[in-house]
N, C-alpha and C positions, 0 to 999 in steps of 0.2 A: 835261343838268344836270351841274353839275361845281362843285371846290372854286375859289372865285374867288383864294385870297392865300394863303400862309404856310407851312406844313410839308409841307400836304399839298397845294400848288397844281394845279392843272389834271387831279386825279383825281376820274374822272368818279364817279356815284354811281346809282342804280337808285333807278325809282320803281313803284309799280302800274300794272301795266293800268288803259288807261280816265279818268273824268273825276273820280272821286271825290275824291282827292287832287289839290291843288290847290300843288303846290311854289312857292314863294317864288321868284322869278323871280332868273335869275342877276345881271341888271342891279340888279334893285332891293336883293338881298343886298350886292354890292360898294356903291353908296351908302349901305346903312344902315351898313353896317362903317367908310369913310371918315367917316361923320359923330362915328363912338364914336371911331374913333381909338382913340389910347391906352389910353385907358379899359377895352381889350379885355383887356389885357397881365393876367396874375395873376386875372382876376375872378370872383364866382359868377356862372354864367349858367345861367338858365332858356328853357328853349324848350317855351313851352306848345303843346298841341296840334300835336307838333311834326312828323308827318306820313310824309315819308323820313330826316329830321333834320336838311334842309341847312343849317339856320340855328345849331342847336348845333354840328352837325360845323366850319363854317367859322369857327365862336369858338373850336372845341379848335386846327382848326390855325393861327390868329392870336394862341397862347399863354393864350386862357381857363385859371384854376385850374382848375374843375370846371365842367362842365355836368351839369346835370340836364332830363333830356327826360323828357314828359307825352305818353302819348299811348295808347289804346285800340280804334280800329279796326284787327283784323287782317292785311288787305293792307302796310295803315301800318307797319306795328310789323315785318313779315316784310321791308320793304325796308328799314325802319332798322336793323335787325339784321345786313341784308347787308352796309349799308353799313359800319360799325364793324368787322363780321370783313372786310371788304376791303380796310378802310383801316388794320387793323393796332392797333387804338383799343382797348389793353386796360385801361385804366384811366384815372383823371380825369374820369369820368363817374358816373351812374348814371340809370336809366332804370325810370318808373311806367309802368306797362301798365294801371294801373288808372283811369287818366285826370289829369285837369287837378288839380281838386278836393283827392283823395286824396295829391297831391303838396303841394299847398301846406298845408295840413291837417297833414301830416309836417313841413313846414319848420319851418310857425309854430311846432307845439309845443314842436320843437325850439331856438326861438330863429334858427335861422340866418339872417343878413342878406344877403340880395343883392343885389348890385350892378346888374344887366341883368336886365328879365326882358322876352322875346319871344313874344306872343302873338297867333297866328295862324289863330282858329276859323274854318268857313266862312262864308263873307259873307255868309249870309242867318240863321246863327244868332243874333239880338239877345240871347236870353238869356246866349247864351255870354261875350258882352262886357258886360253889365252884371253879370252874376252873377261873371266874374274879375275883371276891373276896380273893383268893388266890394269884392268879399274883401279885393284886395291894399292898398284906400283905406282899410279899416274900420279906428278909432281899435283897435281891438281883435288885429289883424295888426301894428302899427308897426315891430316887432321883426323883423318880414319883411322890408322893406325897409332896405340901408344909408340912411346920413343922404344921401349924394349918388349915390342910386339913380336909375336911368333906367328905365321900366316902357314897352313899345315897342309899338302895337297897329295890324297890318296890317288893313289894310281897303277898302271898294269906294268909289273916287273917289265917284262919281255911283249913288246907292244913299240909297232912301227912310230907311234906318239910316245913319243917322253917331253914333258915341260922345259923348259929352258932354264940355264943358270940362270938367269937376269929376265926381270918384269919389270921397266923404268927403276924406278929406286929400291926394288926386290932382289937383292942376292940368294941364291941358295946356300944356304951352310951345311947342310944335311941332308942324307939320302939313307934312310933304313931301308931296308930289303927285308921282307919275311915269305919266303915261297915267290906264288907268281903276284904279290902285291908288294908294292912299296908307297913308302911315306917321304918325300921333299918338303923340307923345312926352308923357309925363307924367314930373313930379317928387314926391316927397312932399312940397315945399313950393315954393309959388310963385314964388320969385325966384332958381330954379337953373338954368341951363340943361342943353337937353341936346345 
């Protein structure tokens, strides 16, 4: 696994032992990036559930403002951590260890509006996708998301759960396919692309 584009291209990154974590494939990370495009340059980016961190790490080095990574399994959290002191990532970030929830929960009250937000629970959690996906739709978060937000939700091609067009004020506009994974793009309003 490695940085696919930008500052920090082709440096590789650590993951845990084992099957638990489930990293964001390098192919499918370089597609989701070419599809944002520009859109990457300056922006807040969240990386829920975000594992080793490959998906915040390769929007810090494609000029993201800040990322904010979600994430509470400790294998997790012990190779995201290496990853940042290896890649030299001292700032422009900041990182919940206390999970998904408690990150966005911070944001909202904060007001802060983000531009990108990556989420990527394991594929057999349903609750994990209707209970974020929902947060970030509720008339009551709006303030969370910029007005020409993209909200990104990885998930299993072929898999008795698939996310729903619609999360309160979330439409889907996009659905990539790459093998047995796909990427659902939502807007906070219907007629935006992503």
């Amino acid at each position: 696994m490695r940085i696919i584009a930008g500052q920090y291209r082709s440096r590789l990154l650590v993951s845990p032992p084992g099957t638990t974590t489930r990293p964001t494939s390098d192919r499918l990370r370089e597609t989701m990036f070419n599809i944002l495009g520009p859109r990457i340059l300056d922006c807040r980016f969240v990386d829920l559930y975000a594992g080793t961190g490959a998906v915040g790490l390769e929007a810090i080095s494609r000029g993201a403002g800040h990322v904010y990574f979600a994430e509470n399994a400790a294998p997790a959290l012990k190779s995201l951590r290496t990853n940042l002191t290896n890649l030299k990532i001292g700032g422009g970030y900041a990182l919940e260890d206390r999970g998904v929830m408690p990150l966005l929960q911070r944001l909202a009250k904060a007001s802060t509006a983000m531009d990108i937000v990556f989420l990527d629970p394991p594929y057999d959690e349903e609750e994990a996708y209707t209970q974020t996906l929902g947060f970030l739709g509720s008339n009551g978060n709006r303030a969370l998301l910029a007005t020409n937000a993209v909200v990104i939700a990885e998930h299993a091609t072929k898999s008795k759960f698939q996310p729903a067009d619609r999360y309160g004020t979330l439409t889907r506009t996009r659905v990539y396919k790459q093998g047995d994974t796909s990427l659902s793009f939502y807007s906070p309003a219907a007629d935006k692309d992503a």
